[in-house]
SERO-4910 file (N, C-alpha, C, O; in steps of 0.05 Angstrom, whole numbers):
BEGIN
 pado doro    nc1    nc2    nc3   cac1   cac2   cac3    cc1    cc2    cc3    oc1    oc2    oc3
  Unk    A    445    305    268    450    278    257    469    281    233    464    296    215
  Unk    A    490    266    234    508    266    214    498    253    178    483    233    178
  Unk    A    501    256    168    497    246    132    498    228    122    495    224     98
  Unk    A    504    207    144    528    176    137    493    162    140    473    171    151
  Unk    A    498    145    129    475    122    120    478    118    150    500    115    161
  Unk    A    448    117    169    459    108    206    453     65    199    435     52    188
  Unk    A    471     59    210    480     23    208    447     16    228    430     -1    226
  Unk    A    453     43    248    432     19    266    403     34    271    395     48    290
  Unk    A    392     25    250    364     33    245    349     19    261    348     -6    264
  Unk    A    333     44    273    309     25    296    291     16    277    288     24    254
  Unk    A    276     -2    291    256    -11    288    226      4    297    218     -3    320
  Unk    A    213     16    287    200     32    295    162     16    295    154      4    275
  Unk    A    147     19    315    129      5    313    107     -6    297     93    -26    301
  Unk    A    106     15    271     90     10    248    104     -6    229     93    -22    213
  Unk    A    137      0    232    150    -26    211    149    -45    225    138    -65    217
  Unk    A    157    -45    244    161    -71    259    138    -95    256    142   -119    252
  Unk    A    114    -80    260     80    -92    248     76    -98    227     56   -112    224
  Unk    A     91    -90    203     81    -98    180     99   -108    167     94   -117    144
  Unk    A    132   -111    183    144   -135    174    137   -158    195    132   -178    180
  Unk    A    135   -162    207    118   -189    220     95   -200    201     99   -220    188
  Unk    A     71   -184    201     48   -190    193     55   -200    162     40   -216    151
  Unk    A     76   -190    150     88   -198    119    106   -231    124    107   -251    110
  Unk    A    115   -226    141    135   -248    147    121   -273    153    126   -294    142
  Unk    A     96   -266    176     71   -293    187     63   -296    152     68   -317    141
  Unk    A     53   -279    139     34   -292    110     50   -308    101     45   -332     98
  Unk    A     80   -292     92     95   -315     75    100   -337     87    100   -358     75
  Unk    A    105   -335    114    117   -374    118     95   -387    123     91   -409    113
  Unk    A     74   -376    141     48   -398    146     26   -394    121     11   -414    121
  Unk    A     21   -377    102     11   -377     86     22   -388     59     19   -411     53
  Unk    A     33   -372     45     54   -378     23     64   -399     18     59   -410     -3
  Unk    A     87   -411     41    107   -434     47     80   -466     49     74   -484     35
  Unk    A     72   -456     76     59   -483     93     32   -489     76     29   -510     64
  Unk    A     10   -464     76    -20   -460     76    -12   -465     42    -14   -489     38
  Unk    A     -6   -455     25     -8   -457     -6     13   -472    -13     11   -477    -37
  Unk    A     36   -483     -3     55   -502     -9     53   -529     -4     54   -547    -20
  Unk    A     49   -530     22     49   -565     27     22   -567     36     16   -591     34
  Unk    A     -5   -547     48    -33   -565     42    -43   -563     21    -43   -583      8
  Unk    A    -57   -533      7    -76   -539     -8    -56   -538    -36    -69   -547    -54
  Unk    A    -34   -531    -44    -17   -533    -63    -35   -514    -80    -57   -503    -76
  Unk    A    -13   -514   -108    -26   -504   -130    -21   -470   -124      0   -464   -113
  Unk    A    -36   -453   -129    -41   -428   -127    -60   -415   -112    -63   -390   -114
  Unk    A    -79   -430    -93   -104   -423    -82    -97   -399    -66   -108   -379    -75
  Unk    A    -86   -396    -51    -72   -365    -36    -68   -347    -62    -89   -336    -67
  Unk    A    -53   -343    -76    -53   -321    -96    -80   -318   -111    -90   -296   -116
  Unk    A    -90   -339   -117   -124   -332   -132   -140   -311   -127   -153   -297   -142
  Unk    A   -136   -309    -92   -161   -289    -84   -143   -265    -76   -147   -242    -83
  Unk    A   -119   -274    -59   -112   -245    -57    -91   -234    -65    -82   -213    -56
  Unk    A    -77   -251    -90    -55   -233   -104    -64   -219   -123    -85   -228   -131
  Unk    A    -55   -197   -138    -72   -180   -153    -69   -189   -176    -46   -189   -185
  Unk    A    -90   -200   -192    -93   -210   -213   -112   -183   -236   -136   -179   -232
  Unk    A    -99   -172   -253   -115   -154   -262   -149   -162   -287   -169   -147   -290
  Unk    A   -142   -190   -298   -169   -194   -304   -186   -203   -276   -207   -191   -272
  Unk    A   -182   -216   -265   -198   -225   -240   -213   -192   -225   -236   -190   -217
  Unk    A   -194   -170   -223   -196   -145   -215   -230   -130   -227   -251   -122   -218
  Unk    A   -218   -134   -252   -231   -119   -277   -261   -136   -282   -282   -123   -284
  Unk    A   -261   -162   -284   -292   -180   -285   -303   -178   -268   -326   -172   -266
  Unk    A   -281   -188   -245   -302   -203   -214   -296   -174   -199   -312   -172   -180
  Unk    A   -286   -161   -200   -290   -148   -177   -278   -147   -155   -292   -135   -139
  Unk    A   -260   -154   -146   -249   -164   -128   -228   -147   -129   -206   -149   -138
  Unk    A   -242   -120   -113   -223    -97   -110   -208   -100    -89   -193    -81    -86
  Unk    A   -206   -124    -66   -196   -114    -38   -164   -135    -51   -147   -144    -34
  Unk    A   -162   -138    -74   -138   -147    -78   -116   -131    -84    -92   -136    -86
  Unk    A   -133   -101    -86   -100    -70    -92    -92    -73    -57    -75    -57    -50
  Unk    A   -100    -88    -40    -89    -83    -15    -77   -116     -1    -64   -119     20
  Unk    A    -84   -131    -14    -72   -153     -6    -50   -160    -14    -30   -168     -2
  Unk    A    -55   -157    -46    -23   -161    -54     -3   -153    -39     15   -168    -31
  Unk    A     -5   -127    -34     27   -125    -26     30   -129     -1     40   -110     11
  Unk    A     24   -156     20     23   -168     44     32   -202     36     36   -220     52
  Unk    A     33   -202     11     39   -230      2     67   -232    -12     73   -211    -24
  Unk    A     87   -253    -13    108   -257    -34    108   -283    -47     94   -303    -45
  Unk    A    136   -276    -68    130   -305    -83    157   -328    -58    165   -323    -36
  Unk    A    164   -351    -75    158   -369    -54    195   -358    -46    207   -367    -26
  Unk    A    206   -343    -61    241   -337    -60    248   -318    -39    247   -294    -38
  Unk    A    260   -339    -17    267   -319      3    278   -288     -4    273   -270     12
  Unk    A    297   -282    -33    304   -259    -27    279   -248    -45    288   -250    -68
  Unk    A    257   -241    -46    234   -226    -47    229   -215    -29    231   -191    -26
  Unk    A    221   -236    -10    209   -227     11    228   -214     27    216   -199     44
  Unk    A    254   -213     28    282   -202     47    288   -184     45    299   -173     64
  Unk    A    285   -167     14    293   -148      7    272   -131      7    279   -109     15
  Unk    A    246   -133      1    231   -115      3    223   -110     40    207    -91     43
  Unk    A    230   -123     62    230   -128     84    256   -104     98    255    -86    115
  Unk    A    283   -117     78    300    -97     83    289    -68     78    299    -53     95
  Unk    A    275    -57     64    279    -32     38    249    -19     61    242      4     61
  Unk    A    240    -36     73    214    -29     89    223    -27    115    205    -20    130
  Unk    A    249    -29    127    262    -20    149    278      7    149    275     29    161
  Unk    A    293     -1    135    317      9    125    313     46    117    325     65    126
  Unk    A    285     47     91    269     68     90    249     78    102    244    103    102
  Unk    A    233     57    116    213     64    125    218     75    161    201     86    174
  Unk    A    237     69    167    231     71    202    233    100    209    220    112    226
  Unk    A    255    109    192    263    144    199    242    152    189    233    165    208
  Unk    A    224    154    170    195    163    169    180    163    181    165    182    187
  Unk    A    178    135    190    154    131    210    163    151    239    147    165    251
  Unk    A    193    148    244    193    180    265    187    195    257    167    202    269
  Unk    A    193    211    236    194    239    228    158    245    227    148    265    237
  Unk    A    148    229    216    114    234    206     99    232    230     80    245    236
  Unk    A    111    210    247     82    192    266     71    171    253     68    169    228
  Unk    A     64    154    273     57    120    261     32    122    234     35    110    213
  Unk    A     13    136    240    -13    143    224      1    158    204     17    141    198
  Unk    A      5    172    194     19    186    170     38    167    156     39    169    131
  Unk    A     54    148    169     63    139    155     47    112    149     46    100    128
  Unk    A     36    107    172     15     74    155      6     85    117     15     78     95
  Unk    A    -18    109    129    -26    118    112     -9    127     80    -18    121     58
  Unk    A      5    136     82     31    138     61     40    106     42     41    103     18
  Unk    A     43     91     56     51     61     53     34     46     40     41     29     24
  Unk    A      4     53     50    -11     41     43    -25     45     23    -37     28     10
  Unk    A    -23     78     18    -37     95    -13    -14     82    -33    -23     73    -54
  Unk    A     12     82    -28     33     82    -41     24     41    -56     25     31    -79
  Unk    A     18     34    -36     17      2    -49    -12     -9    -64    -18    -30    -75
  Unk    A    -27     18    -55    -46     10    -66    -55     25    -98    -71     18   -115
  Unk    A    -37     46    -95    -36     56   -121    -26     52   -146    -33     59   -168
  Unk    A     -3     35   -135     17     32   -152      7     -1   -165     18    -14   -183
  Unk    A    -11     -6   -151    -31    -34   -154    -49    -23   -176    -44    -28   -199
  Unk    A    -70     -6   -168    -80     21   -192    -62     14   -217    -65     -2   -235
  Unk    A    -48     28   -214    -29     38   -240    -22      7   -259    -22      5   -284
  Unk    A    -16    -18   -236     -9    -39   -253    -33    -41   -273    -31    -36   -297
  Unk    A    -53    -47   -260    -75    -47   -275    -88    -39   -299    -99    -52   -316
  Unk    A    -86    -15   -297    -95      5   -316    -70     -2   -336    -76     -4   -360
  Unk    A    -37     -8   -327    -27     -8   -347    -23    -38   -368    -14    -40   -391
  Unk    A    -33    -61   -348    -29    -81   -361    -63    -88   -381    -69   -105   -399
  Unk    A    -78    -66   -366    -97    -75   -383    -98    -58   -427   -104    -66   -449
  Unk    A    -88    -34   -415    -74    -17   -438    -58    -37   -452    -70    -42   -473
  Unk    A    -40    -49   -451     -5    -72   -458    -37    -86   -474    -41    -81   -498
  Unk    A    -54   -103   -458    -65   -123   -474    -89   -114   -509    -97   -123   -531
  Unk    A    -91    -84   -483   -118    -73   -508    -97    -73   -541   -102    -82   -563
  Unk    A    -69    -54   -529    -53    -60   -561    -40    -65   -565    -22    -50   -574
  Unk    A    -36    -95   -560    -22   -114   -564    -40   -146   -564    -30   -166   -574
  Unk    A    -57   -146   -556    -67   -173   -552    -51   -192   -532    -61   -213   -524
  Unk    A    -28   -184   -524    -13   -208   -505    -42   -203   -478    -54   -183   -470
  Unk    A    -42   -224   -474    -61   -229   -442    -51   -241   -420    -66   -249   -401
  Unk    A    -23   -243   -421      0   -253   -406     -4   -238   -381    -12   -249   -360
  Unk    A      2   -204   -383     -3   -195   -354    -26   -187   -339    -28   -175   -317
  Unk    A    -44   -197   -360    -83   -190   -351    -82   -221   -324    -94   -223   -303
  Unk    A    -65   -239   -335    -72   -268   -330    -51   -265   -298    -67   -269   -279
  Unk    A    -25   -261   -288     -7   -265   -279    -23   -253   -252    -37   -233   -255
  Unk    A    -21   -265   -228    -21   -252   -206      1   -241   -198     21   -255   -199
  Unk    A      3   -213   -187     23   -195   -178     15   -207   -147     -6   -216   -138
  Unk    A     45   -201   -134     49   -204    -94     70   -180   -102     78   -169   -123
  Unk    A     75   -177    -67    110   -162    -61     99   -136    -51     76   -132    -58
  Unk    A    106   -124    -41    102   -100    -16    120    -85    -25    132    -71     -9
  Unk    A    127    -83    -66    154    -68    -82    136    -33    -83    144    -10    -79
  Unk    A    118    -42    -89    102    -15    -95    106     12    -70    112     36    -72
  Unk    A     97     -9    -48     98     16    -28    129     20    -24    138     43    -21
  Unk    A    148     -5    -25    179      4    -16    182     26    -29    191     46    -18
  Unk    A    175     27    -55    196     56    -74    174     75    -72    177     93    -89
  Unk    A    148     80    -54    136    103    -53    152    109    -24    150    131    -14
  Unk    A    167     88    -11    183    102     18    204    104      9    215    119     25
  Unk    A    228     96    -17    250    107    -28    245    137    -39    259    157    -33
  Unk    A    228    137    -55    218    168    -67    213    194    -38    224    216    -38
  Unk    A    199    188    -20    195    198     -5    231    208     23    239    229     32
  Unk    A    237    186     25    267    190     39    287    202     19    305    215     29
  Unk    A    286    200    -15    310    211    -20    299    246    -23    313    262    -36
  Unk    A    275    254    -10    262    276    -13    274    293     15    284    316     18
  Unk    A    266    267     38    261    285     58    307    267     59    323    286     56
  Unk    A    314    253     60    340    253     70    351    249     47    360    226     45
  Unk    A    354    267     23    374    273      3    399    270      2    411    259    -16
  Unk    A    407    279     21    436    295     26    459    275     40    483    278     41
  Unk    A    435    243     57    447    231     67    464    208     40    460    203     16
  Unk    A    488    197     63    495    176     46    497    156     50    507    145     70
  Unk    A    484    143     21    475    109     37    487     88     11    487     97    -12
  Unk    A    494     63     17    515     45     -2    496     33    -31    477     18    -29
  Unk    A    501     38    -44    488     30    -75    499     -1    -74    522     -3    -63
  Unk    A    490    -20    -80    497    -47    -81    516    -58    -51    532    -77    -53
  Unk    A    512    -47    -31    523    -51    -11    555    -33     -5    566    -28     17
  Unk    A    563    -26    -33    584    -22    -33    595     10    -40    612     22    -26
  Unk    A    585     17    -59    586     44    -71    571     71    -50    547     75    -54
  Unk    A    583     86    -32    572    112    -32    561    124    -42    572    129    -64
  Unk    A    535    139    -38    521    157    -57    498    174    -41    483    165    -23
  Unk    A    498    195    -49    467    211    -35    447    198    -43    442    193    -67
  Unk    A    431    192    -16    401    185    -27    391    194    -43    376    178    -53
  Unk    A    391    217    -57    372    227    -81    386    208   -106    372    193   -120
  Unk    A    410    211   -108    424    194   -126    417    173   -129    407    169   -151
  Unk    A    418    154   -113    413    133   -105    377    123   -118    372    104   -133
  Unk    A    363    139   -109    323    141   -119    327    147   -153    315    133   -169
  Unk    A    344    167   -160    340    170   -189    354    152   -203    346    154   -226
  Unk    A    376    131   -200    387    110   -209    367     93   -206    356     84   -226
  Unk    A    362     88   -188    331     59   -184    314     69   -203    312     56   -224
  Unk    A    302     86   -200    285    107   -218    284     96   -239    266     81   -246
  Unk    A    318    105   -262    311    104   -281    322     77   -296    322     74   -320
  Unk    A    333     55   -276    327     30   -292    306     21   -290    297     13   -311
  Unk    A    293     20   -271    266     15   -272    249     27   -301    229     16   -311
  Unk    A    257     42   -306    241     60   -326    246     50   -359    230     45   -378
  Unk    A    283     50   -356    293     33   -377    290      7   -384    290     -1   -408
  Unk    A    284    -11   -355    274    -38   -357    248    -37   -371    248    -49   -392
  Unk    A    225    -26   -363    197    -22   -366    199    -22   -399    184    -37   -412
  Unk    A    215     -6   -410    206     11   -440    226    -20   -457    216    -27   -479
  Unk    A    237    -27   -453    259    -48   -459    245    -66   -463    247    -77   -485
  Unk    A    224    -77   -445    210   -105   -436    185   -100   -437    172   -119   -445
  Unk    A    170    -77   -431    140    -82   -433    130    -86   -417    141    -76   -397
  Unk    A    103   -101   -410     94   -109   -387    103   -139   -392     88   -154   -380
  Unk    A    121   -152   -405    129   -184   -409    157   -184   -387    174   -201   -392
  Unk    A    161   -171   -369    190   -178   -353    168   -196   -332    144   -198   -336
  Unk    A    179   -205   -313    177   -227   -292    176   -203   -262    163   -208   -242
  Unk    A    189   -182   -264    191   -165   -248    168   -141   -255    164   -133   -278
  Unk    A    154   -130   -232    132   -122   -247    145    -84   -244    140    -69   -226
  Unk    A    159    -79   -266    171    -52   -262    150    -28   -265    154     -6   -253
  Unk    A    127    -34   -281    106    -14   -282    100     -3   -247    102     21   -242
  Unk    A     89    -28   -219     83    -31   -202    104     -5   -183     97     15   -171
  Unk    A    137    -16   -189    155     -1   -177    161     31   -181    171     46   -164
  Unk    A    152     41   -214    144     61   -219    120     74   -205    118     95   -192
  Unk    A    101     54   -212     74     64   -200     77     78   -172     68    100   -165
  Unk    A     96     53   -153     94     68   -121    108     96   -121     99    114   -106
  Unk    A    131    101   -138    143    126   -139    124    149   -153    128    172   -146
  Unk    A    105    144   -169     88    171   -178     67    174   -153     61    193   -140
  Unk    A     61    150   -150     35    160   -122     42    175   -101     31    193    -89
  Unk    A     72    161    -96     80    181    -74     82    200    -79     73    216    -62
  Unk    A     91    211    -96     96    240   -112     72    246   -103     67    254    -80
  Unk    A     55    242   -122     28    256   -115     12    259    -91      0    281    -88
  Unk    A     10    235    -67      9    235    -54     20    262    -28      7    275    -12
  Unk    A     46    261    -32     62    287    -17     55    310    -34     66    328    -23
  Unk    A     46    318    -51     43    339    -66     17    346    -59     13    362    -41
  Unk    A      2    336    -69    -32    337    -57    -32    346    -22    -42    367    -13
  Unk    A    -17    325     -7    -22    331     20     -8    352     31    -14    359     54
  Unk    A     10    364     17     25    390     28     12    419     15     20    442     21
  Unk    A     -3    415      1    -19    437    -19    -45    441     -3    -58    462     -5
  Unk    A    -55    415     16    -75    425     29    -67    432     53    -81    447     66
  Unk    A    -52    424     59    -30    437     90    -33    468     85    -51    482     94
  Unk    A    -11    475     67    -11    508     61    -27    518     65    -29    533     84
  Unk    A    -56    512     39    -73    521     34    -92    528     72   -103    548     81
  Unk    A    -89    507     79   -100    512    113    -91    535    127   -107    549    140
  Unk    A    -60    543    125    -45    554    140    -50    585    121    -58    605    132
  Unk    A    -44    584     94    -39    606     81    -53    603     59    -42    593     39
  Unk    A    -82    611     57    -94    608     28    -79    630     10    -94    636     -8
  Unk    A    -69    635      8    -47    657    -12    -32    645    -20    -28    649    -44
  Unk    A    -17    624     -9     13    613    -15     12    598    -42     -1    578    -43
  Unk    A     24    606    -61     25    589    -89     51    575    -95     53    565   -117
  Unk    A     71    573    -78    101    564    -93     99    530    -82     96    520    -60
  Unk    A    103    520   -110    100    484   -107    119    477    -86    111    464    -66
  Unk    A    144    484    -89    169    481    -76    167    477    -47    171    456    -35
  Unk    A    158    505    -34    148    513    -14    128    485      6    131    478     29
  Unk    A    108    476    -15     91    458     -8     95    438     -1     88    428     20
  Unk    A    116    425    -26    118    401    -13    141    398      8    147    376     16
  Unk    A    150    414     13    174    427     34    157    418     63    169    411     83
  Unk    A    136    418     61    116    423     82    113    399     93    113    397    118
  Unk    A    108    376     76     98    352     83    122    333     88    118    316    105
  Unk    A    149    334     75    170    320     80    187    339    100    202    324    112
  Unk    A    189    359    106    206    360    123    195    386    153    209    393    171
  Unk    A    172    392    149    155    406    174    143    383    190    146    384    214
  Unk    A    134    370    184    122    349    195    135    333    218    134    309    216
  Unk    A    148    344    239    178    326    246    161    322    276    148    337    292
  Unk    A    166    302    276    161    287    303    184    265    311    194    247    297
  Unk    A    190    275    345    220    262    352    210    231    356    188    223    363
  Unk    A    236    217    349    233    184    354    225    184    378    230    200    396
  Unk    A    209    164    377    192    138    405    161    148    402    143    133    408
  Unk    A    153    181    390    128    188    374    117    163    361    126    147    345
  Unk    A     89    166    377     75    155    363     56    169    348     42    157    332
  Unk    A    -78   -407   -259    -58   -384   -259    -36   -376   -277    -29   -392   -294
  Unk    A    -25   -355   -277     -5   -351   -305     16   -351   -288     19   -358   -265
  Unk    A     35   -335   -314     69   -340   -280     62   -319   -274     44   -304   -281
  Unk    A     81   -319   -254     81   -300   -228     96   -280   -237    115   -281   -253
  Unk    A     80   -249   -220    103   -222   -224    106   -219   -196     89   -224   -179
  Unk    A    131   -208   -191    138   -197   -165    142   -179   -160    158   -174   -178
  Unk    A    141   -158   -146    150   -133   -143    156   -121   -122    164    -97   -123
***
């Protein structure tokens, strides 16, 4: 396979499933079900992630709903749709459908984790209760735990920065990377975009592939100690050929 960003990315059956099932929430849910019947916010209440609602009530099955929901702006939902094809399908060959559900789904649910823990930190010293209050949507978390993961396993490829600019995927993950990072420290948890969330999916995956290639080795070679080596294991041994099987809003 040549280096060049490939134009015509399949559709592979686990993305294909979970951009549908994203696409049915937003227009019959989102649009119809919380826009023109019951109005107001009743759809985000219960299952967008609200971190005081999280933290009082309990209402843990919302680190997994959120990111199945968007806000009401078509390019939300388009781009994280794009970034869930686009990244996700050559994975889902390379891994198998189950490795990669599983990946996607640690990745969005962690990075849900992480919001949490960090907006509840923002309020303990600071007093703002702005992002305790805000329900989080967007399927951003898991996209950049499948950007972190592709500029790992396809580095070397090259794919267009703003549609336009050439660049190696790795290039490409550490530029997103670190505005995200710059945005975050700039803004706080007070941006509209929930950059902690987009960070979040990129450390889980980290950890995620790190953890799961350390117990790979460890299976194969209880001796083997080189990190390198490990996670070598989980992004690029793993190869299986294609057709294998309310306050305001943050988005992410």
């Amino acid at each position: 396979m040549n280096q060049q960003f490939q134009m015509s990315v399949p559709l592979t059956p686990v993305v294909k499933k979970l951009i549908i099932i994203n696409l049915v929430l937003w227009i019959g849910g989102v649009l119809i079900l919380q826009g023109m019947i019951l109005g107001g916010d009743s759809l985000f209440r219960y299952f967008a992630l609200t971190p005081h609602t999280v933290i009082t009530e309990y209402w843990v099955w919302q680190f997994f709903t959120y990111m199945f929901l968007h806000s009401n702006g078509v390019f939300h939902v388009l781009f994280n749709m794009l970034a869930l094809w686009w990244f996700g399908a050559e994975l889902e060959q390379r891994w198998g459908p189950r490795f990669f559900l599983t990946y996607y789904i640690t990745c969005g649910a962690g990075a849900g984790v992480i919001y949490v823990v960090g907006a509840l930190i923002y309020y303990l010293s600071t007093g703002n209760i702005t992002s305790m209050m805000a329900p989080l949507v967007g399927a951003s978390g898991a996209t950049y735990g499948l950007l972190l993961a592709y500029a790992l396993l396809f580095g070397e490829r090259q794919i267009y920065f703003m549609m336009l600019f050439p660049m190696k995927a790795k290039y490409f993950a550490i530029i997103i990377g670190a505005v995200e990072m710059v945005t975050l420290l700039d803004s706080g948890m007070g941006s509209q975009t929930a950059n902690l969330a987009h960070l979040g999916g990129i450390v889980v995956g980290f950890l995620f592939l790190t953890i799961v290639a350390r117990m790979r080795e460890r299976a194969r070679s209880p001796n083997a100690s080189k990190r390198g080596r490990k996670l070598k294991l989980v992004v690029n041994n793993d190869r299986k050929p294609p057709g294998d099987e309310g306050g305001p809003k943050y988005w992410n």
